[in-house]
C-alpha positions as CSV (number, residue, x, y, z in Angstrom):
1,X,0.6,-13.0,14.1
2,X,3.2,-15.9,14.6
3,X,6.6,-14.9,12.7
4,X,6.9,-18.0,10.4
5,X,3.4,-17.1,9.1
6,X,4.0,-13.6,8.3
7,X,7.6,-14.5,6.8
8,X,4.9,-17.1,4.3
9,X,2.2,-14.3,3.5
10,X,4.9,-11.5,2.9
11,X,7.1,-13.6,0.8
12,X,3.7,-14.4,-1.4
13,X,3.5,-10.7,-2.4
14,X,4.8,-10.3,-6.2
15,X,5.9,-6.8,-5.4
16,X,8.6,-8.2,-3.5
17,X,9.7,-11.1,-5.4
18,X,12.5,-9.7,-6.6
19,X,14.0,-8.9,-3.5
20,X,16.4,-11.3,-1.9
21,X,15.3,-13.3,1.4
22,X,17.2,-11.4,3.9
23,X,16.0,-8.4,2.3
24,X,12.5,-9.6,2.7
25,X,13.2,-10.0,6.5
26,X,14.6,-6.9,7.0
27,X,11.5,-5.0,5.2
28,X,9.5,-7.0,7.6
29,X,12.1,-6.2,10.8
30,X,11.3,-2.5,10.4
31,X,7.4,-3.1,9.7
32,X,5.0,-3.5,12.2
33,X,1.9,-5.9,12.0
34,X,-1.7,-3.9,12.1
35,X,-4.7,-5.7,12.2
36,X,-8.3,-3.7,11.3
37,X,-11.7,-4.7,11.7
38,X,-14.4,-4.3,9.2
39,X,-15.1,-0.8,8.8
40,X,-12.2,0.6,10.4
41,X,-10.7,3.6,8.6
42,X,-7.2,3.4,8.0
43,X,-6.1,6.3,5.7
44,X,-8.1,9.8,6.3
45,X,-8.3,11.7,3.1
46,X,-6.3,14.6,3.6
47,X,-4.3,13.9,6.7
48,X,-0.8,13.0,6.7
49,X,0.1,8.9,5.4
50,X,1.2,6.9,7.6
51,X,3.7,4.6,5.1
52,X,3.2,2.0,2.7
53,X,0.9,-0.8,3.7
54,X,1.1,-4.5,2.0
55,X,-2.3,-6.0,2.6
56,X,-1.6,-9.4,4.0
57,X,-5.2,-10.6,4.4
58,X,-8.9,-8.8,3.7
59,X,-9.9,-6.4,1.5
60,X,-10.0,-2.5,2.2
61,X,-11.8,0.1,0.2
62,X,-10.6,3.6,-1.1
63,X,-12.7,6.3,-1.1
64,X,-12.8,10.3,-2.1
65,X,-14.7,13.4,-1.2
66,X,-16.2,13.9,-5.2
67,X,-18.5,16.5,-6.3
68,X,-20.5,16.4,-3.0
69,X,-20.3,12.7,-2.7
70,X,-17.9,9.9,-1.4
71,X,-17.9,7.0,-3.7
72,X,-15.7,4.5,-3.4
73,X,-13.3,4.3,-6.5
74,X,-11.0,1.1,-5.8
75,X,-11.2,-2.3,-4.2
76,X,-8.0,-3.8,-2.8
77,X,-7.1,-7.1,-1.8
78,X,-4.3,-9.2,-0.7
79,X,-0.9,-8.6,-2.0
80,X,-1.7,-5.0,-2.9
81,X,-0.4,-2.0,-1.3
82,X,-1.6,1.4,-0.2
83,X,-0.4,4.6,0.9
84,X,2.2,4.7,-1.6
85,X,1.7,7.8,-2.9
86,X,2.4,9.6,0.3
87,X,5.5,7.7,1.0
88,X,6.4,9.2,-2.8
89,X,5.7,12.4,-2.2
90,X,5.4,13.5,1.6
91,X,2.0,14.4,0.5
92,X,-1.5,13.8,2.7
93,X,-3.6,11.3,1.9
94,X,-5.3,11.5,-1.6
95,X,-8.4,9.0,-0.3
96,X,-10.1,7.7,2.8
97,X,-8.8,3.9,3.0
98,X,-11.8,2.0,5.2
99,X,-10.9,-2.2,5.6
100,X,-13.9,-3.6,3.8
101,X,-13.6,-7.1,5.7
102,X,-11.0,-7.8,8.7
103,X,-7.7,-7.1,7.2
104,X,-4.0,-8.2,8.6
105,X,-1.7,-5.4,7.1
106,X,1.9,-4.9,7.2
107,X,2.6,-1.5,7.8
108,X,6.7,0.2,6.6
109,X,6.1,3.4,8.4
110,X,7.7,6.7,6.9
111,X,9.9,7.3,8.7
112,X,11.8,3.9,8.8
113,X,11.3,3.6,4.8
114,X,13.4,6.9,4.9
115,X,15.8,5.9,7.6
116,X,16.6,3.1,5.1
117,X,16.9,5.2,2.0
118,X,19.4,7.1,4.3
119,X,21.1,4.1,5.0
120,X,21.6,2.8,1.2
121,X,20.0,-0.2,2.2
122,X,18.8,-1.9,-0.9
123,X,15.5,-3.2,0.0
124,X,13.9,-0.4,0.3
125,X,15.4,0.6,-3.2
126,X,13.8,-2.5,-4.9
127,X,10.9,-2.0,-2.9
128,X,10.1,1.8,-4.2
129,X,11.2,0.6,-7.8
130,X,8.1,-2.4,-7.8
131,X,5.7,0.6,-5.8
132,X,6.2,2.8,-8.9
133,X,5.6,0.1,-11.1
134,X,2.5,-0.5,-9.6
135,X,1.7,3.4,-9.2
136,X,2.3,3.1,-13.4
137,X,-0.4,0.5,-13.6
138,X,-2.8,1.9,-11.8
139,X,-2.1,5.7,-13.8
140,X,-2.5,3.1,-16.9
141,X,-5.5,2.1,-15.6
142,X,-7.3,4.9,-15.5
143,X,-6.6,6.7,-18.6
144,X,-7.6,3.3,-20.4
145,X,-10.9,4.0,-18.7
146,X,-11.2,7.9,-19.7
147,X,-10.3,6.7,-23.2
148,X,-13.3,4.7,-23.4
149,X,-15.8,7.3,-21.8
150,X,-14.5,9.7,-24.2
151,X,-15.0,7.3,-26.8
152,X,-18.4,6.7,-26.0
């Protein structure tokens, strides 16, 4: 992917509007480019993450071992992110992430992401700050939707 046109589909992504445009480019200097065909898994439930990803293009579906089954419990599209909660928390994977179409995907591996923190650089602060704000929809989210099973 061409750089002016990654520089245009990263700078679309709300989570980091509030980060300044050199700190845009430097998120996207220490992220690498992935691309994933349809069906391709991406996140293995249970192994280690690999970062956060920013999904640039496609969609990509999340799905957990449940009771027996493996049904899938979240659609994603562009301008969300993934893999979050593992950059968080050093934990595995809490879902199998497969790309439901051919997705483009900006991953911010780990490692780097912590190499920053060590570094005080402030995009990665404002970029964890806008990742738990969307982590606090999403936990929002679902108890809205247990409070209206329970309801029911």
């Amino acid at each position: 992917m061409e750089a002016e046109r990654l520089q245009q589909l990263v700078s679309e992504a709300p989570m980091l509007q509030a980060l300044s445009a050199d700190e845009v480019k430097r998120i996207i200097d220490n992220s690498r480019v992935l691309r994933a065909d349809k069906g391709a898994v991406i996140l293995h439930e249970g192994q280690p993450g690999h970062g956060i990803f920013l999904i640039l293009n496609g969609m990509v579906t999340a799905r957990r071992q449940v009771f027996g089954g493996f049904p899938a419990f979240a659609n994603l599209y562009k301008n969300e992110v993934f893999g979050e909660i593992g950059l968080l928390t050093d934990q595995p994977a809490g879902a199998t992430v497969i790309a439901g179409t051919e997705c483009w995907l900006l991953l911010l591996p780990t490692d780097t992401a912590q190499r920053m923190m060590d570094d005080g650089d402030a995009a990665i602060y404002k970029l964890l700050r806008e990742v738990v704000a969307t982590v606090q929809s999403r936990m929002l989210g679902v108890v809205g939707r247990m409070v209206e099973v329970f309801q029911n």
